[in-house]
Phi, psi and omega in degrees: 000166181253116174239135171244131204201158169092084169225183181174211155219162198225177164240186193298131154123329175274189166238156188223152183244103187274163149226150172204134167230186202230127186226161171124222207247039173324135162241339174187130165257129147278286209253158165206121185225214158206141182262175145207168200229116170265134168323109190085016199225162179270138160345091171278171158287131164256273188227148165198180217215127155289147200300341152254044171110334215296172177215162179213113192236129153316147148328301220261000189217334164334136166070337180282287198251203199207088162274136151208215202209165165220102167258004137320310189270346186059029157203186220226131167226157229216103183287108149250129197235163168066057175291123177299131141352291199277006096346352137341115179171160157291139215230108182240140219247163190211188174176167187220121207248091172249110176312144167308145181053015138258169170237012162259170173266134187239169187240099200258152162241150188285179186261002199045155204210159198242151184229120181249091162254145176271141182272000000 
């Protein structure tokens, strides 16, 4: 499973730091990211990072926010600075899972976690 934890509120200009992490019977995570959901919007992608580093970011968050992984810890944190009004959303973390004594990969999602900034 997925615990996703720091999110709140803030105001335009700061920053907040997410985390999640992935606990349970793992034997290897490939992709680990973070989606977010805006009130009235579709689920978007923010970013996410593969397991040798590659990184992948929306438009709309380049140079702002910054993911990366402890992949000791299994988990994957999501930096954002200079935070926007339209950066609002529930912010939910995924990771691609592959469990011990299986050989598929599965896909968890985290519980979301709400990010408010205010303006």
């Amino acid at each position: 499973q997925l615990q996703a934890s720091g999110g709140g509120l803030v105001q335009a200009g700061e920053s907040l730091r997410l985390s999640c992490a992935a606990s349970g019977s793992i034997s290897s995570i490939s992709a680990m990211g973070w989606y977010r959901q805006a009130p009235g919007k579709q689920r978007e992608l923010v970013a996410d990072v593969t397991s040798d580093g590659s990184t992948n970011y929306v438009d709309l968050v380049k140079g702002r926010f910054t993911i990366s992984r402890d992949n000791a810890k299994n988990t994957v944190y999501l930096q954002m600075n200079s935070l926007k009004a339209e950066d609002t959303a529930i912010y939910y973390c995924y990771a691609v899972v592959q469990q011990y004594e299986e050989v598929v990969w599965r896909h968890y999602w985290g519980q979301g976690t709400l990010v408010t900034v205010s303006s």
